[in-house]
C-alpha positions as CSV (number, residue, x, y, z in Angstrom):
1,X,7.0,-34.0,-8.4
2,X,7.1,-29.9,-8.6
3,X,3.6,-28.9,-9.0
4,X,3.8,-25.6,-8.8
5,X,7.1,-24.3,-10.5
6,X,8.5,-20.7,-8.0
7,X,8.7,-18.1,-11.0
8,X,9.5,-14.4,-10.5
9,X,7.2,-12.5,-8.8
10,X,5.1,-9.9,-10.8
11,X,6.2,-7.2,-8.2
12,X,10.3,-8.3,-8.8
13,X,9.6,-8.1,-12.7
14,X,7.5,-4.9,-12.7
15,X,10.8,-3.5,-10.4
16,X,13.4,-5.2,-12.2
17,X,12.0,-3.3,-15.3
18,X,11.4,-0.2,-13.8
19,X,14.9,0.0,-11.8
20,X,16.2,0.3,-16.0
21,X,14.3,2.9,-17.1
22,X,14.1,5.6,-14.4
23,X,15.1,6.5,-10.6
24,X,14.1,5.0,-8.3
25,X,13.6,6.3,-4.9
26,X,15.9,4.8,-2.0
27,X,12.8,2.7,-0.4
28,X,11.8,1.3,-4.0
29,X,15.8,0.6,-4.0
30,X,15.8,-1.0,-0.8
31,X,12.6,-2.8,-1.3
32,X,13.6,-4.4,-5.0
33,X,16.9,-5.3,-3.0
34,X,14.9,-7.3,-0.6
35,X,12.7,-8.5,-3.2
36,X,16.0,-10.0,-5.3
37,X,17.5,-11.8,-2.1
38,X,14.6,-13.4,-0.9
39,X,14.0,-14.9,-4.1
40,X,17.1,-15.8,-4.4
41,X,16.8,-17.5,-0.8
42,X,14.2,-19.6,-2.1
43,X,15.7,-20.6,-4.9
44,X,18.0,-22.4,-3.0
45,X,16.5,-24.1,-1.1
46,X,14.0,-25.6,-4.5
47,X,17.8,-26.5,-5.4
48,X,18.2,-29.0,-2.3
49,X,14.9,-30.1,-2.7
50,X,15.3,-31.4,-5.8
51,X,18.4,-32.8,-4.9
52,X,16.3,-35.3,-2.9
53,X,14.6,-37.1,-5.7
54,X,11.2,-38.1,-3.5
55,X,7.9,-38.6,-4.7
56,X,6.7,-36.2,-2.8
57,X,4.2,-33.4,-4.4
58,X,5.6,-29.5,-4.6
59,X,4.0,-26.6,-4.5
60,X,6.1,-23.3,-4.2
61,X,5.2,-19.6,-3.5
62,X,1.3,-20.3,-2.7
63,X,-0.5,-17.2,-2.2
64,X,-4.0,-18.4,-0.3
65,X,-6.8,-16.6,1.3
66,X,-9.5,-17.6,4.0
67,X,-12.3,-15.6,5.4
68,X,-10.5,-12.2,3.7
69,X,-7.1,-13.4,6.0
70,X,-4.4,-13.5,3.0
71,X,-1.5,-15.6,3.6
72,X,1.9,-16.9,1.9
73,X,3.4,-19.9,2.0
74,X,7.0,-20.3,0.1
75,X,7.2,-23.5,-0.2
76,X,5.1,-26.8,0.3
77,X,5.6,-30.4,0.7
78,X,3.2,-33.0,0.4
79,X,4.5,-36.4,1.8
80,X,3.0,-39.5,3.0
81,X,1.9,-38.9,6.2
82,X,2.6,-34.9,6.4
83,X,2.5,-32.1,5.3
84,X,5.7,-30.0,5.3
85,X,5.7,-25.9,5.1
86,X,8.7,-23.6,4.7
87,X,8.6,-20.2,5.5
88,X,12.6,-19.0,3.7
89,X,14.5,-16.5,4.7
90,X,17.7,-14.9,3.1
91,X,18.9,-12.9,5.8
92,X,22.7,-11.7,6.0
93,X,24.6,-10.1,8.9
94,X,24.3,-10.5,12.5
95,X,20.8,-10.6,14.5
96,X,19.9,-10.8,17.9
97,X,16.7,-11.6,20.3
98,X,15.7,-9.8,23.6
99,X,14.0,-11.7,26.2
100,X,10.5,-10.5,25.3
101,X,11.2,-12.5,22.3
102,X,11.4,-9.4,19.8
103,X,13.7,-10.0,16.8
104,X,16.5,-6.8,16.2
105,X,19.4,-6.5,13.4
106,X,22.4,-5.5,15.3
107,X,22.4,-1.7,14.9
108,X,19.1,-2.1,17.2
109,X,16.7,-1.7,14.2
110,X,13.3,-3.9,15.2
111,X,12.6,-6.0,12.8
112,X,8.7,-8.8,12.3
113,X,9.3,-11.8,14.6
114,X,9.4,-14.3,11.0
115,X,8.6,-16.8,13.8
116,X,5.1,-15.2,14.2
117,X,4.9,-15.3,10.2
118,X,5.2,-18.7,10.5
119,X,2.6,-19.6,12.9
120,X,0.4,-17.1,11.2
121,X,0.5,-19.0,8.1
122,X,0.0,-22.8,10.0
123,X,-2.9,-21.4,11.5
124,X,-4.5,-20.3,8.6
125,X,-3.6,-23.0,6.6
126,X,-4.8,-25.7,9.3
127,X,-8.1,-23.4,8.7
128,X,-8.6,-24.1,5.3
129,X,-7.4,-27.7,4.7
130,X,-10.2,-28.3,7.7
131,X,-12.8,-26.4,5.3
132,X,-12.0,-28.1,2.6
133,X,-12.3,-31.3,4.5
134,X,-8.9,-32.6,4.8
135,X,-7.0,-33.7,7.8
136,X,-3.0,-34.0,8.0
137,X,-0.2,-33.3,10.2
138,X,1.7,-30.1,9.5
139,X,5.0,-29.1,10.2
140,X,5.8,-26.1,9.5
141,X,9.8,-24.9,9.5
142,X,11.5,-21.2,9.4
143,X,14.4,-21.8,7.2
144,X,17.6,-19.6,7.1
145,X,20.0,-19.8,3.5
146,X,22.0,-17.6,4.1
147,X,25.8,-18.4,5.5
148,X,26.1,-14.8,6.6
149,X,23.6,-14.7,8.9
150,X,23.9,-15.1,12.8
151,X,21.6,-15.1,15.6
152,X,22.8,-14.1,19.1
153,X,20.7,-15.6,22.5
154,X,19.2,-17.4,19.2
155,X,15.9,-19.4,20.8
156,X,15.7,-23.1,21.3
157,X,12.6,-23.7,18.7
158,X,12.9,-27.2,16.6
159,X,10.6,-25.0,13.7
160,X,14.5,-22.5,13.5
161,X,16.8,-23.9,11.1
162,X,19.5,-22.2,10.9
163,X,22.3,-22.2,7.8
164,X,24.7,-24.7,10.4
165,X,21.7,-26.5,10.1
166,X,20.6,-27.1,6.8
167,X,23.0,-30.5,5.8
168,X,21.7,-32.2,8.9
169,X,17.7,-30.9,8.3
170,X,18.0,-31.7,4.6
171,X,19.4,-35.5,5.3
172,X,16.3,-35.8,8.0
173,X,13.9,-34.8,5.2
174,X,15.4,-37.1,3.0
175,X,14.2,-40.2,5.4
176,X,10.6,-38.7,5.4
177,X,8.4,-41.5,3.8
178,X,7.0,-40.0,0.3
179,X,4.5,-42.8,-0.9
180,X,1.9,-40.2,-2.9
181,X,-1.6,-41.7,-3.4
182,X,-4.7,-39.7,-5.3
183,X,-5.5,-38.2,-2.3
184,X,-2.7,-37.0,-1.7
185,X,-2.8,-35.7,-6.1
186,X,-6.2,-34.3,-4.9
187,X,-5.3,-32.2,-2.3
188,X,-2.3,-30.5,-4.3
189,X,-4.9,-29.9,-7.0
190,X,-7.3,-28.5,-4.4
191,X,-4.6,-26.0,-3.2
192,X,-3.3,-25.3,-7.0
193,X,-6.9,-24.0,-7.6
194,X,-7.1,-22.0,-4.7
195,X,-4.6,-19.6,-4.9
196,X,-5.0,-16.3,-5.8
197,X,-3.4,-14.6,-8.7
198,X,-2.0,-11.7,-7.2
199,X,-2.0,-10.5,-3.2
200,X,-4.0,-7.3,-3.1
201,X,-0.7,-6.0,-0.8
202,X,1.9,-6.1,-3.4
203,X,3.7,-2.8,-3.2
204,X,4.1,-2.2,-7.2
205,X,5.4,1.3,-7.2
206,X,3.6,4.3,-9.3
207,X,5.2,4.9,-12.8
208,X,3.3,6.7,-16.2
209,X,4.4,6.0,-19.4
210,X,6.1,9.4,-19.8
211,X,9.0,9.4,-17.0
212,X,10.3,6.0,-18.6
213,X,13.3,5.8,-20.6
214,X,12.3,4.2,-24.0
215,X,14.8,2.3,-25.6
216,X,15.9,-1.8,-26.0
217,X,17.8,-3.1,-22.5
218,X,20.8,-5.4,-23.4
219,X,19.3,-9.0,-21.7
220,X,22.7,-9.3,-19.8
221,X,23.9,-6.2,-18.3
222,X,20.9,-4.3,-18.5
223,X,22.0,-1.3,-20.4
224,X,20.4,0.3,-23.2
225,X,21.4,-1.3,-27.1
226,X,23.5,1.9,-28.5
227,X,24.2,-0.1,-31.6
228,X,22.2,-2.1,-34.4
229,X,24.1,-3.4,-37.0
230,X,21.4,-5.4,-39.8
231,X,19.5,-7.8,-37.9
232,X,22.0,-7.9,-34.5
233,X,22.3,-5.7,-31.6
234,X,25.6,-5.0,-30.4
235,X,25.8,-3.6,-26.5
236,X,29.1,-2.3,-24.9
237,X,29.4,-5.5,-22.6
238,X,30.2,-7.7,-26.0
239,X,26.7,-8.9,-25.9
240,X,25.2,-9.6,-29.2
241,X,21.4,-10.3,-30.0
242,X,18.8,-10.4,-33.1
243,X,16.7,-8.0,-33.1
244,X,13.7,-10.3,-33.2
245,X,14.4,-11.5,-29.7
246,X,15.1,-8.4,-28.5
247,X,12.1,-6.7,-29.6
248,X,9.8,-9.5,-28.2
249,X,11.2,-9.3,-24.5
250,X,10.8,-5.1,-25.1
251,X,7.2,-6.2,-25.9
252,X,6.8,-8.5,-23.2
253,X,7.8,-5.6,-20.6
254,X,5.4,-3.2,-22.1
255,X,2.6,-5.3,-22.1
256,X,3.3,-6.0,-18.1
257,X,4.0,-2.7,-17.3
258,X,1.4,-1.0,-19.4
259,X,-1.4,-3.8,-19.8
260,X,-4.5,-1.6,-20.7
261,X,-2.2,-0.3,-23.6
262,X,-2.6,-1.2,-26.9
263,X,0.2,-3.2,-28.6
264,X,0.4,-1.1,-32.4
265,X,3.3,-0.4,-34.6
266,X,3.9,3.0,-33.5
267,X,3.3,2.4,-29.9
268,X,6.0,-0.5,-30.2
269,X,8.6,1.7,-32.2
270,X,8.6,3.9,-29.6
271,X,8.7,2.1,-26.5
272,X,11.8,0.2,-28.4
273,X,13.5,3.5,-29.4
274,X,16.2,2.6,-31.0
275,X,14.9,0.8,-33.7
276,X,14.1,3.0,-36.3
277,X,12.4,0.5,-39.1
278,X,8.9,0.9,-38.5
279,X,8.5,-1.9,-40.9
280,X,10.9,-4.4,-38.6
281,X,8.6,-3.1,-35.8
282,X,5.9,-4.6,-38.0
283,X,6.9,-7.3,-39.6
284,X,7.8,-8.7,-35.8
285,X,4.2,-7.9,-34.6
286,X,2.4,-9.8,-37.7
287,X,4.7,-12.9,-37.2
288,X,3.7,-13.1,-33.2
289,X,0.7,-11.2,-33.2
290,X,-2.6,-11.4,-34.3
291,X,-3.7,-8.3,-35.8
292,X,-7.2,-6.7,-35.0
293,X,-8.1,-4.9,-38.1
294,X,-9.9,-1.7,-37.2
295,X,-9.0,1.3,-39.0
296,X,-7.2,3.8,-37.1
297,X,-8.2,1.3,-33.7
298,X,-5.9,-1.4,-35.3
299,X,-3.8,-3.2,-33.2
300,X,-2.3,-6.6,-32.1
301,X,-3.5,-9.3,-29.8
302,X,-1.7,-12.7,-28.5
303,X,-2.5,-15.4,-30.6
């Protein structure tokens, strides 16, 4: 049972949106690319593991704190008699390891020992299931996705599993018993409620309002609508949508990007440039909006 479903990141949506309507820099660049692969990383292995049809409780991307320590835990598994954590990486191209233990990419680059991540994260975890007055074996696993990647003088460490590995790990897991009882439905609640919302070390990148490209991003390729015909926009890639929709995921974005802004009919119509009818603008609004009647203050709320 997936208690916790892995959704997007607020720091991959805020970058995904902002990567559309201005430059970004080459380490905002290199950081979203990072950002899209390890999510996609994780992804796949949530694929696999719901391949394996257990009864076992899930709880994915867990952001938890103890004693001001923050920590992140991609993936969780509650089974009978353990409790299984996987720390997922989505590395591609060739790696290596020096005696001293230090992690390099091939050009020589140093790169965070993951493996230390890892412990990091047990530790901390083992902290707070003891505060909270629960007792259970943990094993803890760094997982590799990616086909692509290699490690040369790659250590002997049972907690590695590398992408050779993944069909023999994954039938091993399968054979783990996965009886759930309420304490088990107790504990995943316990950890549900504990997580934070947001990690205060997000790197969100600065933006204003002004340096961003207004204007209605085609939901497949990305590029701005050029052309509205009636109720439909029509984008160069063939891609065809209703307005309505359009205008509400133009919305949504705003409102994450911009959240101490207030949604109203002319802040909407230009934010979605492009659409000219300010009385489209508002008939959209009034239909998924409440409206906060205030004079010139009027604007609209979520319902």
């Amino acid at each position: 049972m997936n208690i916790k479903q892995r959704v997007e990141s607020k720091e991959l949506k805020v970058y995904r949106i902002l990567k559309n309507r201005k430059v970004l820099t080459v380490k905002e660049a290199e950081h979203l690319d990072r950002l899209e692969k390890g999510y996609e990383g994780e992804v796949r292995v949530d694929e696999r593991v719901e391949k394996l049809s257990k009864e076992w409780l899930v709880l994915n991307d867990l952001q938890l704190e103890i004693n001001n320590s923050e920590f992140q835990i991609d993936s969780v598994i509650i089974a009978q008699k353990t409790f299984l954590m996987f720390e997922i990486k989505n590395y591609e191209g060739d790696y290596y390891m020096e005696d001293d233990g230090q992690w390099y990419y091939i050009n020589g680059t140093q790169i965070h020992k993951p493996v230390s991540q890892l412990e990091r994260s047990e530790v901390l975890l083992r902290r707070l299931l003891r505060d909270h007055d629960y007792n259970i074996p943990i094993e803890s696993y760094l997982i590799f996705v990616n086909p692509d990647f290699h490690m040369y003088n790659a250590p002997r460490n049972p907690k590695i599993i590398f992408p050779n590995q993944l069909n023999r790990f994954f039938d091993k897991l399968n054979k783990v018993p996965s009886y759930i009882s309420e304490h088990h439905q107790k504990l995943a609640h316990k950890l549900f409620l504990l997580q934070k919302k947001e990690s205060r070390f997000k790197k969100i990148p600065k933006y204003d309002y002004e340096e961003l490209r207004k204007g209605v991003t085609c939901i497949l390729c990305h590029c701005f609508y050029k052309k509205i015909e009636g109720s439909t926009l029509i984008c160069a890639c063939g891609n065809i949508e209703e307005v309505k929709f359009a205008v509400l995921r133009c919305i949504k974005e705003y409102r994450l990007l911009f959240p101490n802004r207030k949604i109203t009919t002319s802040n909407i119509s230009e934010w979605c440039n492009g659409i000219k009818s300010k009385r489209t603008i508002q008939r959209i609004l009034s239909n998924n909006f409440k409206h906060i009647l205030n004079g010139k203050s009027s604007h609209f709320i979520e319902k």
